[in-house]
C-alpha positions as CSV (number, residue, x, y, z in Angstrom):
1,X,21.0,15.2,-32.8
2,X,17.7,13.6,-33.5
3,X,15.2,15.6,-35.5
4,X,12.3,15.5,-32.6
5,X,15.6,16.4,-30.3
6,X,15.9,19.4,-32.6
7,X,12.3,20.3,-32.4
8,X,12.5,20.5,-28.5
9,X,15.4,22.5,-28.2
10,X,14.2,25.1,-30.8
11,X,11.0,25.6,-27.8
12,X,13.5,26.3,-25.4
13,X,13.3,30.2,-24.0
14,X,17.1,30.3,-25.1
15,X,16.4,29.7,-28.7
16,X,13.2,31.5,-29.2
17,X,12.4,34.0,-32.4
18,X,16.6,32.9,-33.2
19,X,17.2,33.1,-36.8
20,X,17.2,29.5,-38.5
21,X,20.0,29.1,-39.8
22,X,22.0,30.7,-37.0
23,X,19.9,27.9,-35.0
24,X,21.1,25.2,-37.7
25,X,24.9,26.4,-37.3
26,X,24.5,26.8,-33.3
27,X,23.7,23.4,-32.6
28,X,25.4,21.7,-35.5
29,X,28.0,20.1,-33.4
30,X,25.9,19.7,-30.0
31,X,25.5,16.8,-28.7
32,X,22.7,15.2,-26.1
33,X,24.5,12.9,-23.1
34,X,23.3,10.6,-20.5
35,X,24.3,11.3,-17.4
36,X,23.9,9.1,-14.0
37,X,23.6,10.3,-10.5
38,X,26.6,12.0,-8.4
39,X,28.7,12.4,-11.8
40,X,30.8,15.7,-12.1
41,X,29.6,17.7,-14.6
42,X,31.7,20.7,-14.3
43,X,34.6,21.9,-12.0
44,X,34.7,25.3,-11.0
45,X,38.1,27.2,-12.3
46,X,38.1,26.3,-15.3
47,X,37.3,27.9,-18.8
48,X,33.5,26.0,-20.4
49,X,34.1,24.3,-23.6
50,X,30.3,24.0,-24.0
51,X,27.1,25.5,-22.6
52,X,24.5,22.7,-20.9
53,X,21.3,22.9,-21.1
54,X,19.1,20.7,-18.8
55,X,16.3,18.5,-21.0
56,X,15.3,16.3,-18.1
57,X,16.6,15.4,-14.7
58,X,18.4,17.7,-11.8
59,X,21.6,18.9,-11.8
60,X,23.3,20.7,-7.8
61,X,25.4,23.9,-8.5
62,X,28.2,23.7,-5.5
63,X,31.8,25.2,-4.6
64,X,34.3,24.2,-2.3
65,X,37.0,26.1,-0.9
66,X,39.4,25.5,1.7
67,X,38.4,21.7,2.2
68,X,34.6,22.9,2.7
69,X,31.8,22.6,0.2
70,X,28.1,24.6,-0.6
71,X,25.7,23.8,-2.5
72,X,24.5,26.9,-3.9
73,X,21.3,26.1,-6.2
74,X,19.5,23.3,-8.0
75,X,18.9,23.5,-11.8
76,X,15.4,21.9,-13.5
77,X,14.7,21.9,-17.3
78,X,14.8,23.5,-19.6
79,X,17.6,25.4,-17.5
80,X,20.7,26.4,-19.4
81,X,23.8,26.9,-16.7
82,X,26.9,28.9,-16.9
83,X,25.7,31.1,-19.5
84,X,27.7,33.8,-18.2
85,X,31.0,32.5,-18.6
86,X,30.3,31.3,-21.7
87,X,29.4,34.3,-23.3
88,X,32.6,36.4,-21.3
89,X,35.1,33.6,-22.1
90,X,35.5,33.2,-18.2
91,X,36.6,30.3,-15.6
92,X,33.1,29.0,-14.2
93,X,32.2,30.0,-10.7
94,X,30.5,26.5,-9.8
95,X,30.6,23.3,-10.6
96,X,27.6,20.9,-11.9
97,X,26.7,17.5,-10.5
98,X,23.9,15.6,-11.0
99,X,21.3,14.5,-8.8
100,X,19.3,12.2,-10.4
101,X,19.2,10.7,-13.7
102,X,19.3,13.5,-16.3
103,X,19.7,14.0,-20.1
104,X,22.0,17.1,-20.9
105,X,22.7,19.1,-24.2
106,X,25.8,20.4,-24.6
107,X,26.4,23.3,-27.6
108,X,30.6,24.1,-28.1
109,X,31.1,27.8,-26.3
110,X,32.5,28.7,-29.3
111,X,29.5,28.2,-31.4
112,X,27.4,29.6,-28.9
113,X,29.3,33.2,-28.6
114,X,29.6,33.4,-32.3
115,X,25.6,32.6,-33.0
116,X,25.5,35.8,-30.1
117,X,27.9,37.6,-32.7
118,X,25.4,37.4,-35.5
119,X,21.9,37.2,-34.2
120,X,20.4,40.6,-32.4
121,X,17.7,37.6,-31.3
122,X,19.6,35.2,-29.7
123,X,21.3,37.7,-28.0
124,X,18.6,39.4,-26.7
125,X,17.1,35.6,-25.9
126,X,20.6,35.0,-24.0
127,X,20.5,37.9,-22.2
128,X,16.7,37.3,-20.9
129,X,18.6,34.2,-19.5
130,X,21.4,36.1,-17.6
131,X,18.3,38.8,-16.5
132,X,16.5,35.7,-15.1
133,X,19.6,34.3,-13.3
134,X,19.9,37.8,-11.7
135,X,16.9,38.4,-10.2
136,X,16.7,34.3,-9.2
137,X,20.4,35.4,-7.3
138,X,18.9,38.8,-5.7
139,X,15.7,37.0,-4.3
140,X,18.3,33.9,-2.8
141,X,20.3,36.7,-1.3
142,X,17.1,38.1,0.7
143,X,16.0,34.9,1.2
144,X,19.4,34.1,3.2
145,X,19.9,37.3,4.7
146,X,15.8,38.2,5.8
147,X,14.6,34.5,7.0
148,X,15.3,32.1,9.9
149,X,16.8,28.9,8.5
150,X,12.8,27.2,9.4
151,X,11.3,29.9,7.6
152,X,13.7,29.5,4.5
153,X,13.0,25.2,4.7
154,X,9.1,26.6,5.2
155,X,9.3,28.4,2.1
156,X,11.1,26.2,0.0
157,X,8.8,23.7,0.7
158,X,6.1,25.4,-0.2
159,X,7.9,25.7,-3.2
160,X,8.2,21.9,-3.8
161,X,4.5,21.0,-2.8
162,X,3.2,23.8,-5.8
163,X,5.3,22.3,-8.4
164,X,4.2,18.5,-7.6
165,X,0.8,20.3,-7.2
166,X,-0.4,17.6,-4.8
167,X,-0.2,17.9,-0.9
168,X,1.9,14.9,-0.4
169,X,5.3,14.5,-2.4
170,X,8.7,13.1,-2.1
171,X,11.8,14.8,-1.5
172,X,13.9,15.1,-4.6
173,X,17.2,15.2,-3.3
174,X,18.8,14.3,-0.3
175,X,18.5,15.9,3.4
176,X,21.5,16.2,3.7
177,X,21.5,18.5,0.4
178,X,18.9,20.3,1.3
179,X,20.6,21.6,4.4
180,X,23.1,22.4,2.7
181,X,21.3,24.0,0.0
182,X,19.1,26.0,2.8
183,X,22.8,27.4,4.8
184,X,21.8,24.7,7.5
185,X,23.6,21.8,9.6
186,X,22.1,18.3,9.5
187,X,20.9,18.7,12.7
188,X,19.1,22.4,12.1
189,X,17.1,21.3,9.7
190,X,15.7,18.2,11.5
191,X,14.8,20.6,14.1
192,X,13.4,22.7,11.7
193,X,11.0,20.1,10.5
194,X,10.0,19.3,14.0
195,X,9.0,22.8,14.0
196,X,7.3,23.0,11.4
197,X,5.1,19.5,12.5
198,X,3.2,22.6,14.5
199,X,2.2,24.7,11.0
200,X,1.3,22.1,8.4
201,X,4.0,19.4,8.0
202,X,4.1,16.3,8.5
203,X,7.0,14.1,7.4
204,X,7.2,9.3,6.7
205,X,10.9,8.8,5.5
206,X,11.2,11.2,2.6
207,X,7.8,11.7,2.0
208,X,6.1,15.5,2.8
209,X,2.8,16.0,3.8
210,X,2.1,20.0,3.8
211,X,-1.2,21.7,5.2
212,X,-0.8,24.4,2.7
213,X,-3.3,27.2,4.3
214,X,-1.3,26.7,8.0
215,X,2.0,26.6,5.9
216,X,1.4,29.9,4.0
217,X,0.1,31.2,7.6
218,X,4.0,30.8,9.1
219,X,5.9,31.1,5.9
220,X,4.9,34.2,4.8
221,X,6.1,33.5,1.2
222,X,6.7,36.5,-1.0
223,X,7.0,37.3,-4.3
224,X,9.9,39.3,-3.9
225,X,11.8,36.4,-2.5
226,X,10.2,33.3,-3.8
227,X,9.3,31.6,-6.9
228,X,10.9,32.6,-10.1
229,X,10.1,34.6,-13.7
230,X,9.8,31.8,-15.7
C-alpha cells in the first residue's frame, strides 16, 4: 500500500490506539482494489479469506434463497463488513456488491484474527465494530417490525437529506433497491412517495426534494430506531 493509503487507514475506528507494529504486520499483505458497479464482492456460504473495509463508494449487503433475493443493508466508508465471520472463522451470512464506484481494502482473515490474538487494543477496537453492527441490526429490526413501509421510506429519507445536508439530493441507488432495501414491492414504494408528496416531498426523476419540518412532523424519527453510533 501507499504510504498516504497507510495514513488513512491507521484513522479508521477499527485501527484506533492499535499497537504499531501489530498495525505494520496487520496490513502487511492488504491490498487496496478498484471495484466497478454491480460486481460481486462476496458470496454468502462461504469461509472470508479477507476482511473489506469500505474507503470510498457503496457497497449492498443481500441474500438469496430459494430463487428470491433481499437486500438487507447498505455499507458507506469507512465501514468494515463481515467482521464477524472473520474473527469466528465462519461461512459469511451475505454477500457484497457494489453500487457505485468504490475503492476497497482488503486485510488476509488470517492476519486479522492473529493481530486480535496479540493486541488487547485492536480487539477491544474490533469489538466496538461488532457492538456497533448490533445495535445498527436491533434498531433495523424495530424499524421493520414498528413502521408502515411509508413511514420506514419517510424515515430513511430523512436520513439521506441530513447526510447530503442540503434539501434537495439525488438518490444514490436505484428504486428498485430501495424497495427492496425498505421490505417493499416496486409498486409500494411509488405509492409511498405519492404519499408522502402530502408531508414534505417532492420527487423530478431521481432527484428528492424534502420539506424537512413537515417530514419530521409524519416521520416521527427516533433515536431508538434511526441514525447510527458513529
Amino acid at each position: 500500500m501507499r504510504t498516504a493509503d497507510q495514513h488513512l487507514i491507521r484513522g479508521f475506528p477499527l485501527f484506533r490506539g492499535v499497537q504499531d507494529d501489530v498495525f505494520d504486520r496487520v496490513t502487511a499483505s492488504a491490498q487496496i482494489r478498484d471495484w466497478q458497479p454491480g460486481e460481486t464482492v462476496l458470496v454468502e456460504g462461504e469461509k472470508p479469506a479477507w476482511l473489506f473495509v469500505l474507503l470510498n463508494g457503496l457497497v449492498e449487503a443481500f441474500s438469496g434463497h430459494g430463487g428470491k433475493e433481499t437486500t438487507l443493508s447498505f455499507v458507506r466508508p469507512p465501514g468494515a463488513f463481515i467482521m464477524a465471520a472473520v474473527w469466528t472463522d465462519q461461512v459469511q451470512l451475505t454477500s457484497i456488491r457494489t453500487i457505485e464506484k468504490s475503492r476497497i481494502l482488503q486485510i488476509p482473515a488470517e492476519d486479522i484474527r492473529s493481530g486480535l490474538a496479540q493486541d488487547a487494543s485492536f480487539a477491544k477496537a474490533a469489538g466496538l465494530e461488532l457492538a456497533i453492527r448490533y445495535r445498527d441490526i436491533l434498531r433495523e429490526l424495530k424499524n421493520q417490525r414498528m413502521r408502515s413501509a411509508t413511514e420506514r421510506l419517510a424515515n430513511w429519507l430523512l436520513l439521506e437529506q441530513e447526510i447530503s445536508n442540503t434539501p434537495s439530493f439525488s438518490l444514490p441507488i436505484p428504486k428498485s433497491l430501495l424497495a427492496a432495501r425498505l421490505g417493499m414491492t416496486n409498486e409500494h414504494l411509488s405509492r409511498s412517495l405519492n404519499i408522502l408528496r402530502d408531508h414534505g416531498v417532492s420527487l423530478s426523476g431521481s432527484v428528492i426534494t424534502v420539506d424537512r419540518k413537515a417530514l419530521i412532523a409524519y416521520a416521527h424519527p427516533s433515536i431508538l430506531m434511526d441514525g447510527a453510533d458513529i
